[in-house]
N, C-alpha and C positions, 0 to 999 in steps of 0.2 A: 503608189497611187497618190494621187494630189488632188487635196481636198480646200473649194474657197469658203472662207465664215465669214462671218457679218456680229462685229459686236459693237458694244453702246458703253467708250470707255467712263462716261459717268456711272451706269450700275456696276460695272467691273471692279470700279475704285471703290466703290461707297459696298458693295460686300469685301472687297479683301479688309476693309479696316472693320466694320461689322465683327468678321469673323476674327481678325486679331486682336481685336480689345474684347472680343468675349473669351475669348482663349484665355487673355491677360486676366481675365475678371476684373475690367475697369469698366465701372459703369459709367455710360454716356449716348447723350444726343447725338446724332448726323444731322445737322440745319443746312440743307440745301446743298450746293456741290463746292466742297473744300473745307467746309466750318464742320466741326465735331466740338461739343458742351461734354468737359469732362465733368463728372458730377461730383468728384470729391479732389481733394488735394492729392498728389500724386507724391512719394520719396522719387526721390533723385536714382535710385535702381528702377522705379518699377515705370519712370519718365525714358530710361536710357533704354530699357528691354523694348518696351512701345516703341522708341522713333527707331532702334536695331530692327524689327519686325518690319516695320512698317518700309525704312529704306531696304530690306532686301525684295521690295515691286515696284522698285523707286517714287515711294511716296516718303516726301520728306516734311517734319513740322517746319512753319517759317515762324523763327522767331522775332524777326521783323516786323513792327508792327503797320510800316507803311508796306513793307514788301507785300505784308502779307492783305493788307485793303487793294493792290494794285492786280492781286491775286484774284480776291473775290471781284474786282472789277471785269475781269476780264471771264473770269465765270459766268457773274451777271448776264455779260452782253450773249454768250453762247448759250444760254438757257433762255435769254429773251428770244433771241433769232430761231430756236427750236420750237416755243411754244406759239400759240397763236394769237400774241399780243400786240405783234408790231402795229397795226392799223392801228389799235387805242392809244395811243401817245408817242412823245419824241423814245429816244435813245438817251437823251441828255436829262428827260424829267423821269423819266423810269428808272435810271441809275441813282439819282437824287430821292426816288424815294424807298428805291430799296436799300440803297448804303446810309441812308442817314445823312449824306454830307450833300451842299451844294457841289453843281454840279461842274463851279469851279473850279473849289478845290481839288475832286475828283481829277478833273482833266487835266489840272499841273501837273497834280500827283504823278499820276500815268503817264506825262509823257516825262518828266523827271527823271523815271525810273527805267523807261520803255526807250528813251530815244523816238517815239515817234507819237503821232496824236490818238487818241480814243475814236476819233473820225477814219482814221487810216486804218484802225487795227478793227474796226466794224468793217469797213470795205472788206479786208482781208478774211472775216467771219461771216461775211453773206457769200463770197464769189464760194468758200469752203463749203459752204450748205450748201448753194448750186450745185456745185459739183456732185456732192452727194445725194441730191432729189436727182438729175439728171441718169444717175447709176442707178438707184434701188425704187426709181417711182416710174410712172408712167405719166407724170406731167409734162404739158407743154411749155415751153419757157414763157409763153405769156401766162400761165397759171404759177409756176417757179417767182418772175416778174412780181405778180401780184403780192406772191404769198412771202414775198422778202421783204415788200414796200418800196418797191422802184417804182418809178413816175411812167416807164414804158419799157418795152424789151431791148428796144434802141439801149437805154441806160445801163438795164444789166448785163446788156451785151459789151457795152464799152469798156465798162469797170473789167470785167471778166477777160477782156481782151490787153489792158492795161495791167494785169495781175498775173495772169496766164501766157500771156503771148499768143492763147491761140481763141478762134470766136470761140460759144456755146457750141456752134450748129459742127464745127471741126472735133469738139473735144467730145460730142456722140458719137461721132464715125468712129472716132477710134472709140466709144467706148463697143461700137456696136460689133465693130471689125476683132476687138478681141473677145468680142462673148461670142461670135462664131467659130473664133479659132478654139475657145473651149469646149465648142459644141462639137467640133468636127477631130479632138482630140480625145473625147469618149468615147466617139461613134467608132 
């Protein structure tokens, strides 16, 4: 039998490290998606057991301190695109005031590190949400449209076609053509 699920790999991560550092008995924070406040100093064993635990669900600590800004940047963007923030401000001023930094430096940073721009890697995390409203909702792409901050459907349809290869209105048929073939593989 074959069974489809639907999970939300930001709670998935933020309980496996949950339950590994209470295992561990280290006490600490989760601040948002990626950042963990260990609350006391750690030995060099009880440092190596944590990242062993933690790398065998491939969660790894960065000890990089720009890797790991380029990190929470890219967080940032995926937890702004998901809540319903986009209409109150830019991308560029919301990043600047949740990281601390201008949002300059931020955008060297990332693309330094990334090879490409913070503009480019927002395209590539809004057409991803599409995709995923388009699957698990019942919106229409002018409501999808809205709730991303595109200027019209035209728009997110271009980007979406430039990213994908295929329009929005192609990449429903198939999603609709294989929820039928799951329907008709139960029946």
């Amino acid at each position: 039998m074959k069974i489809s699920i639907k999970y939300d790999m930001a709670i998935t991560c933020k309980a496996i490290v949950q339950e590994q550092l209470d295992k561990l008995d280290i006490p600490h924070t989760i601040h948002g998606i990626g950042e963990i406040e260990i609350q006391r100093e750690l030995t060099s064993d009880e440092t190596e057991e944590m990242m062993g635990k933690l790398a065998n669900y491939g969660i790894h600590v960065l000890n990089d301190q720009k890797l790991a800004l380029v990190h929470r940047i890219k967080n940032t963007i995926k937890e702004m695109l998901e809540s319903d923030n986009l209409q109150s401000q830019t991308i560029s001023q919301y990043l600047a005031d949740k990281l601390n930094y201008s949002y300059t430096y931020l955008s060297n940073l990332f693309s330094e590190a990334t090879h490409t721009s913070i503009e480019n890697f927002v395209i590539l995390c809004k057409v991803d949400h599409a995709k995923e409203l388009m699957a698990n909702t019942n919106l229409t792409l002018t409501e999808i449209a809205y709730r991303l901050n595109y200027s019209s459907v035209a728009h997110l349809s271009s980007q979406f076609k430039k990213t994908t290869g295929l329009t929005p209105t192609t990449f429903q048929k198939i999603l609709e053509k294989r929820r039928g073939n799951l329907i008709q593989k139960t029946i």
